[in-house]
N, C-alpha and C positions, 0 to 999 in steps of 0.2 A: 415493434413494441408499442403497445399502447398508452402506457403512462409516461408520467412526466419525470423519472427515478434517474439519477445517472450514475453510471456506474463509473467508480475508484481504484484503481489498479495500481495500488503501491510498490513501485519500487521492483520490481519485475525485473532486476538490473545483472550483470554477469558477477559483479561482487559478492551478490545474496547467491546467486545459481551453481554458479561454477564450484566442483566438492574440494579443488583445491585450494579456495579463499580461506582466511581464518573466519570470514563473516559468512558463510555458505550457511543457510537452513537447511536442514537435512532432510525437510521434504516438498523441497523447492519444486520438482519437478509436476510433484501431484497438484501441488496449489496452480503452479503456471499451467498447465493441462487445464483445470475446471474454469481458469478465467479463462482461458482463449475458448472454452465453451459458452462462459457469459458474455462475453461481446460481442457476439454476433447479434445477438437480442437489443442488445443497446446502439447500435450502428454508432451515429455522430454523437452519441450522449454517453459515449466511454471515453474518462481522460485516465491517463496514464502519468504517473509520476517518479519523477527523479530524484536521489538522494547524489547530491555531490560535495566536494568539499569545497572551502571555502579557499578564494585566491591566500587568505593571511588571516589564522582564525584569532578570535581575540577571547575574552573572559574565558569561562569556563572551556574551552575549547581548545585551549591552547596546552592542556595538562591531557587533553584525551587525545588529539593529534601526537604529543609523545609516546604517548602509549601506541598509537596503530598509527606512526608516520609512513607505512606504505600505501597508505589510503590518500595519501595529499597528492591528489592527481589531480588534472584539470578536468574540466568539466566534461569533455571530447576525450577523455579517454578511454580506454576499449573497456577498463576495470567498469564505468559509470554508465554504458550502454545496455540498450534492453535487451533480453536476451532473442534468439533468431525466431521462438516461437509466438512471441508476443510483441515481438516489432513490426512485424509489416498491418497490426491492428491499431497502431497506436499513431492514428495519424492527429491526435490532441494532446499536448504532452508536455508538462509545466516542470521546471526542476527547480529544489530549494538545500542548502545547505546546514537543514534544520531535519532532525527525525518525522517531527509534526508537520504536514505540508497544508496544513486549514489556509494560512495565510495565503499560499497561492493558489490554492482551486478555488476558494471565495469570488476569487477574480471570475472565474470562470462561471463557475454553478450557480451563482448568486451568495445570497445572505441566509437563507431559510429552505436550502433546496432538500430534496428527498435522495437518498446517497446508499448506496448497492455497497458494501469494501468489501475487497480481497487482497491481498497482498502480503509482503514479509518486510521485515520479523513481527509477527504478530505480537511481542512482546517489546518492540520499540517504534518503526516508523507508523507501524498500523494504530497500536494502542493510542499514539501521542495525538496522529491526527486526526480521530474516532470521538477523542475524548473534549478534542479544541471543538470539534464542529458541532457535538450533541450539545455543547456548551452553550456555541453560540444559537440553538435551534434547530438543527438541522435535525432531521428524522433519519435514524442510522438502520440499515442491513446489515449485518459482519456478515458474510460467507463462510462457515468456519472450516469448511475443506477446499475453499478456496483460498487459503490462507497459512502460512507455514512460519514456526517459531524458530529460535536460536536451538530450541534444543524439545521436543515433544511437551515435558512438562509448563516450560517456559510457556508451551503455546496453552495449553489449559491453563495454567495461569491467568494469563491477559484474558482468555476468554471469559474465565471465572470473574474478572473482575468487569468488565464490560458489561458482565449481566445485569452489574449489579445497579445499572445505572438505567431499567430498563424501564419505563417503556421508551425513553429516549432513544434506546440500543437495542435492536433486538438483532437474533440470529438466527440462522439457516443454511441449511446447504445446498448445494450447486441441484439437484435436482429439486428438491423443496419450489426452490425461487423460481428455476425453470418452469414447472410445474404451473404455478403462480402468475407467468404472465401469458397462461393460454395458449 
């Protein structure tokens, strides 16, 4: 790859994948498929992110772990791991106990980097962390078939709304972007 782009791999996790989760996106598979096509182009400049939960959630957090307490795993649990197709690419890989992971790819990417996303729920961990980082500057890519909602609609939705923020956001799909880096 020739530019300076990294790519964002939200959340790729057996919880989002697996059809027996209550949290499974229903087209986890196709979205995991067109990233492990996008990182090969990104080598060292794909990070991969983890959604886990909180050792002891507190505010608002603590009425939504009632609701889904079999998600209160530890971090190293088999529910929080990447799934087999996108783990052996993911040798950069930050996890946060927040939908939105800006706060810890910042660390990574910089302050102002230029940012590839694909990932799931396009309608929660993708939208939140898309929305923090074009916030703080950053120049967004969505993938949008690299990318898988709670429910189809759900994912037009988020995408509907992402547009709406654009040129900060803009979108494409896995060959588009391919296409794009020559």
């Amino acid at each position: 790859m020739t530019d300076r782009r990294w790519l964002v791999a939200v959340d790729f996790q057996r919880v989002f994948g697996d059809p027996s989760s209550a949290w499974c996106a229903p087209r986890y598979a196709a979205a995991a498929a067109n990233t492990v096509r996008l990182a090969g182009s990104f080598g060292d400049r794909a990070l991969f992110t983890r959604f886990v939960a909180p050792a002891e959630p507190t505010g608002a957090w603590v009425p939504y772990y009632e609701e889904f307490p079999w998600a209160l795993e530890p971090p190293d649990s088999r529910l929080y791991e990447l799934t087999d197709e996108v783990a052996p690419l993911a040798t950069r890989t930050v996890a946060a106990p927040t939908f939105g992971k800006w706060d810890v790819l910042r660390d990574v990417v910089g302050d102002q980097p230029s940012l590839v996303v694909a990932g799931v729920a396009t309608d929660c961990c993708v939208i939140s962390t898309v929305l923090a980082a074009a916030d703080a500057g950053a120049s967004i890519t969505v993938v949008t078939d690299a990318c898988a909602g709670s429910t189809d609609d759900n994912h037009q939705k988020a995408l509907d709304v992402m547009a709406l923020y654009a040129p900060l956001v803009t979108q494409s799909t896995t060959d588009e972007l391919l296409g794009s880096l020559g």
